[in-house]
N, C-alpha and C positions, 0 to 999 in steps of 0.2 A: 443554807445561808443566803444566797442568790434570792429566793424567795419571798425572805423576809424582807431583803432590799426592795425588792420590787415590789410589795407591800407597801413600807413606808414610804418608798416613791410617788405611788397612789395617792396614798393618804398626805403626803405633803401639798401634792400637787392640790388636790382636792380644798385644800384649806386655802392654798394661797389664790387658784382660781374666784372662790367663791367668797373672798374677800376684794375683789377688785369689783362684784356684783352689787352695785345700788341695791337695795332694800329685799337683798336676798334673807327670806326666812330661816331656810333650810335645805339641804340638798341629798343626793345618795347616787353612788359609782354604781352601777349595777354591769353586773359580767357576764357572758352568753356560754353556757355550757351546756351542749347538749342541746343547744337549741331551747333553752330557757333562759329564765332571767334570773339571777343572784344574785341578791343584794351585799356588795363587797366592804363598802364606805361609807359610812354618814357624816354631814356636816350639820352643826358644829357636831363635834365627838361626844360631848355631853348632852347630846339632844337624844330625841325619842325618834328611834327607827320606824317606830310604826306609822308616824305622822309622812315621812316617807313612802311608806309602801301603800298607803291608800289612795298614790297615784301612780300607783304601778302600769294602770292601765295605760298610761300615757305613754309609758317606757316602750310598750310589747307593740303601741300603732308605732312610734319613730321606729323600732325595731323592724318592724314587718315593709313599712314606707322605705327602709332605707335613707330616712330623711327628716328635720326636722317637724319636732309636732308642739305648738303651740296653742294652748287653751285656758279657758279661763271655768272655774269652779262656781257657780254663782251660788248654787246653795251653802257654798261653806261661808263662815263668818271674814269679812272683808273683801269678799269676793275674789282670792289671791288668782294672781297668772303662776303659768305652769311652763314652765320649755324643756322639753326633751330633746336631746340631740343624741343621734348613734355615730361609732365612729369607730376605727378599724386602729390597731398598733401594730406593731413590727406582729412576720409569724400569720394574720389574719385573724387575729385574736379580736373580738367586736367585744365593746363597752357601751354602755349608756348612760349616760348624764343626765339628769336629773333634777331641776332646781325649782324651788316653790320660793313665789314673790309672797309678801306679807300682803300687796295689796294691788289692785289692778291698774294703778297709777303709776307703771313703766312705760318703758318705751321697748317693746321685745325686739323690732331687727336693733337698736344698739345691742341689747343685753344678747341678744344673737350673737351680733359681731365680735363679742368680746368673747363669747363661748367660745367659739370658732378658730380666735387665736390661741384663747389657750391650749385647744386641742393639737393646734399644728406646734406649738410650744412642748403638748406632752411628747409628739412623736419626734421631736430634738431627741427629749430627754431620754427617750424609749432608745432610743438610735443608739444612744451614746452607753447607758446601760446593760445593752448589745454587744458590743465593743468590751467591755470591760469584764463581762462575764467570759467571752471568749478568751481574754488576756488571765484571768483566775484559772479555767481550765483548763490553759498552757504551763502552769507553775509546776516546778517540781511538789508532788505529796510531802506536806509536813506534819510531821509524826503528832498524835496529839498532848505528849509531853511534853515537846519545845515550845519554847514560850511565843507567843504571839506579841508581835509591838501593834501599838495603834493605827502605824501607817501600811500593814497589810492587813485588817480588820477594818477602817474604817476604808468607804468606795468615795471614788472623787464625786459624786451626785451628794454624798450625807456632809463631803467637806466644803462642799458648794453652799448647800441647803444653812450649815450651820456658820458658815461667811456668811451670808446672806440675814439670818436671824440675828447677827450681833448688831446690826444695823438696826434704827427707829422701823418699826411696822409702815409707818406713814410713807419712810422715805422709800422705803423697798415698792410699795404700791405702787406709787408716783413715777418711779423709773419704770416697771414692768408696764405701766399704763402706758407711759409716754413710747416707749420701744415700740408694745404693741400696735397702738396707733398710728405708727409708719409707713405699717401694713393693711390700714384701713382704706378702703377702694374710695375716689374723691370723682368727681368728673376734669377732666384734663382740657383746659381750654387754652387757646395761645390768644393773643393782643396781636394789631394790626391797627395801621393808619387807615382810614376809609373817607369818601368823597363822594357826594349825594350827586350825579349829574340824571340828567333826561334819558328815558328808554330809547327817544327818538328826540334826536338832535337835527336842525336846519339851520345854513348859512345862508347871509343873505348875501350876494355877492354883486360886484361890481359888473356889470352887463360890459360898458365900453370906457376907455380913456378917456378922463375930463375930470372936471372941477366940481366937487361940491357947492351945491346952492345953500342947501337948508337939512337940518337933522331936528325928527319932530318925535323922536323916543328916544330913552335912557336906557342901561343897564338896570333892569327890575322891572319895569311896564309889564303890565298885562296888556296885549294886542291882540285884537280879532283877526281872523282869516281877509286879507283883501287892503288892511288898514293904512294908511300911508306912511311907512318909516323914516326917508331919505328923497329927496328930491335933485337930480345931478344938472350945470346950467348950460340951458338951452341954445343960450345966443351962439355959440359955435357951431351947434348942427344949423341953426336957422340961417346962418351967413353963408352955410356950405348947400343949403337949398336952395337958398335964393341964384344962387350963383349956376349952379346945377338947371335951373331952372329956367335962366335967362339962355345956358348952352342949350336947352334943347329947341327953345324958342327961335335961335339961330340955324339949329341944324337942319328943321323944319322950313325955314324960309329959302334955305339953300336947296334944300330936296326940291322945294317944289318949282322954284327959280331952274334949275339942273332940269326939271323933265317939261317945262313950257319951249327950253331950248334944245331938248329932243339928245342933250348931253347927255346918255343913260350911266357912264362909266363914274361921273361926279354924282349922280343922282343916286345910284347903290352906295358911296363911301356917305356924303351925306345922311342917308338911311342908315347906313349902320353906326353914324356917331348920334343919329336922333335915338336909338334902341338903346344904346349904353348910357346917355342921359335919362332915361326913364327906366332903368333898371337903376342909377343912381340913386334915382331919387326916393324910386319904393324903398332902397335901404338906409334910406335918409331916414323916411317917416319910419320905417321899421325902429332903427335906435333913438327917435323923438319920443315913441308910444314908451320905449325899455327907460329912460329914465325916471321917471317916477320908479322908486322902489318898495313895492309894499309886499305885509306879510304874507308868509306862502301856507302857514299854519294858524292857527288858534296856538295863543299859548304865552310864554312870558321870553323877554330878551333878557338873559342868562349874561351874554357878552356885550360890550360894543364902544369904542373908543371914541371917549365923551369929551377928549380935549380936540378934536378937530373943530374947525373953525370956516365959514364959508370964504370958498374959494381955495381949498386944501388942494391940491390935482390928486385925484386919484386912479389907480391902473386897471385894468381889464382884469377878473379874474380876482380881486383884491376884497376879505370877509370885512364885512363893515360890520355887521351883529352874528350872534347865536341865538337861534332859537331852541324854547322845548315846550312842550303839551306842560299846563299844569296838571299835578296827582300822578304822572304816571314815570316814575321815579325807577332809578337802577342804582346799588351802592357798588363800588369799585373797591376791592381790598386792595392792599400792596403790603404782599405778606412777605415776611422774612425768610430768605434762603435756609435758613436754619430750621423751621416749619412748617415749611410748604407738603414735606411730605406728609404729616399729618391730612389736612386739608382734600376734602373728597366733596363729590356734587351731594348737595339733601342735608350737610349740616346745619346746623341751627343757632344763633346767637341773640346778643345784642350788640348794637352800636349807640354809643352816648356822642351829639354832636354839639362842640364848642356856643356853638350858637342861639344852641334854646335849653343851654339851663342845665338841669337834672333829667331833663326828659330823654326817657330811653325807647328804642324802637327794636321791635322784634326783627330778624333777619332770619333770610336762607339763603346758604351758595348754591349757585346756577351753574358757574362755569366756572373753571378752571384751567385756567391759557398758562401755555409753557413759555411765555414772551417775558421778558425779565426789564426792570431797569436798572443801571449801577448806581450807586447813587453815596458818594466817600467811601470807595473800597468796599459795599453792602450791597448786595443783589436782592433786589425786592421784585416778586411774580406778580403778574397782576390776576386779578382774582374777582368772577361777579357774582351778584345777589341781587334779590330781592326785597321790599318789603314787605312786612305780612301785617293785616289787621289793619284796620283807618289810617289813613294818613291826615297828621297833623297838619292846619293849613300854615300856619306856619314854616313848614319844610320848604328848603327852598335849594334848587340845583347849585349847585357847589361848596353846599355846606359842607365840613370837614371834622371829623371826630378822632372817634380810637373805635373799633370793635371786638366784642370777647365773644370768642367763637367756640363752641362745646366740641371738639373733635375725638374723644372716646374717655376712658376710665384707666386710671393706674391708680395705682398705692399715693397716697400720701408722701412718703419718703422720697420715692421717683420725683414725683412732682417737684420740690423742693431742691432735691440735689443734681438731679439730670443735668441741668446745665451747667455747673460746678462740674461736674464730672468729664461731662462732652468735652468745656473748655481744657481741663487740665489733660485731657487724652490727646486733643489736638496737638497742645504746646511739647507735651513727651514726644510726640511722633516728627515734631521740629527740629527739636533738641537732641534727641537720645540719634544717634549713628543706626 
């Protein structure tokens, strides 16, 4: 009795697989006994077996490859594709599959993919018919005069199969499709904010204390190496020269007044205040030459605070612009604490930036720093890249986007529910004591 279950099992399975196949022609179970092939199934059931077995060949390479064999018949009429696939059920029992397309205008890794679930679909069913055969062979022996009811003659796989048949054909496909599809491998990419700045970043900064004269660039100029940006005013070193200037002239007249009257002890302090006026004064001209402030690089002012006005005092030490080289660009992620472990050096994405449109730009992470920002209760890593391929002239440092980053493959399903799930796990582990 078992046997014949597991028969129609086959043969159910067989039918409903090879209905969920686009423009499958025909197909056949074949079973390994003995280290041969035996043809167990045909699909449809009213079809011609032989039409099967004249790609038997196909069966005994997937057989012998231990793996999928995929080909195409060009002599036959419509030039059909072919897929064989081998494949193991409870026990080590090996089967091959079987399927002839009407014509060469599939797509075989789907028609693959969908093989492939329903095989991991047969060995549920194999599992479970497993299980139940064990549970028959546990029964007390019933004599074959008592009568049998339906509910220990029919197995819960034919009460499944015949729930399942009372349903529209259509809708039964469409759910097994959709389930199966869950399980379909997708590429797993996470989103991230990103920010287009320079590889190489220069400030230009404030030499000494004083007052703005004049600002002869914007935020966005292209500037040459050498070019003049800022100019800081003069008249206060020049009044502290002057002055500087008249002391040495003094200190001098007194040196040498001090040694015509043979005073040597006035004549050395004279001396040493004429030596400290002339070191004044070289650090005079020294920050006379440092005001003018020009560029230190070739390249564009990124930064620079465009509402100052001559005469602003500014401080020692204080960035008046940012520089960076045009073309030679670095994108910054700021990935989500939630993500980050995904995220490994050599992945690959795109980033779309607010700024120019629909245009997307290819990307690779470089780095990956454990430095975090918080940013309303959210810990964002910061994270660098690259750009690959031309760079748009257009691009410009501190453009701002979203970037979708390829970080490996899961199912469909994963994809979709993962963070549904992560979340609700969190909040149990809040909740629950």
């Amino acid at each position: 009795m078992y046997i014949q279950r597991e028969m129609l099992l086959l043969n159910d399975w067989l039918n409903t697989v090879c209905g969920m196949l686009t423009g499958a022609h025909n197909a056949g179970l074949f079973s390994v006994s003995n280290g041969q092939l035996e043809l167990d199934h045909c699909w449809p059931e009213t079809g011609d077996c032989a039409s099967v077995l004249q790609f038997k060949k196909q069966a005994e390479l997937a057989l012998a490859g231990q793996n999928a064999v995929i080909s195409y018949e060009v002599e036959a009429p419509g030039s059909p594709c072919i897929i064989a696939q081998m494949f193991k059920a409870k026990k080590g029992k090996q089967y091959v599959l079987l399927v002839c397309f009407s014509s060469a205008d599939v797509n075989p890794k789907y028609q693959l993919s969908l093989i492939n679930w329903g095989i991991a679909w047969f060995r549920v069913l194999d599992r479970q018919a497993s299980i139940e055969q064990r549970l028959i062979l546990s029964e007390p022996v019933i004599s074959d005069d008592a009568p049998v009811g339906p509910a220990s003659t029919e197995s819960y796989f034919q009460r499944t199969v015949n729930l399942i048949k009372s349903y529209p054909k259509s809708s039964v496909v469409s759910l097994i499709t959709l389930v199966l599809c869950l399980w379909l491998p997708v590429d797993h990419s996470i989103k991230s904010p990103v920010v287009v700045e320079g590889r190489v970043q220069r400030s230009v900064t404030v030499p000494v204390d004083g007052f703005l004269k004049s600002i002869n660039v914007k935020a966005g100029d292209r500037v040459s190496q050498g070019q003049l940006l800022a100019t800081l005013d003069e008249s206060e070193f020049r009044l502290q020269l002057e002055q500087v200037s008249n002391d040495l002239k003094v200190a001098d007249k007194q040196h040498r007044l001090a040694l015509s009257q043979l005073n040597y002890s006035e004549a050395q302090q004279f001396a040493l205040q004429r030596d400290i006026a002339e070191i004044d004064i070289r650090l005079l001209e020294q920050q006379l030459s440092r005001l003018e402030l020009k560029a230190p690089i070739s390249g564009q002012i990124i930064s620079g605070d465009m509402g100052r006005a001559s005469g602003t005092a500014v401080e020692r030490g204080q960035a008046l612009f940012e520089m960076a080289p045009v073309g030679d660009y670095r994108v910054v992620f700021n990935v989500d604490e939630t993500d980050i472990r995904y995220v490994a050096k050599g992945q690959k994405g795109e980033i779309l930036l607010s700024g120019l449109g629909n245009t997307s730009f290819p990307v690779e992470i470089d780095r990956v720093s454990s430095i975090f920002t918080p940013d309303q209760g959210q810990r964002y890593y910061r994270c660098e890249g690259r750009l690959l391929g031309v760079i748009d002239n257009n691009l410009r440092p501190g453009m701002a986007g979203t970037a979708d980053v390829i970080v490996g493959s899961k199912s469909l399903g994963i994809v979709l529910f993962e963070p549904l799930l992560q979340w609700l796990r969190l909040k149990a582990w809040q909740i629950l004591p």
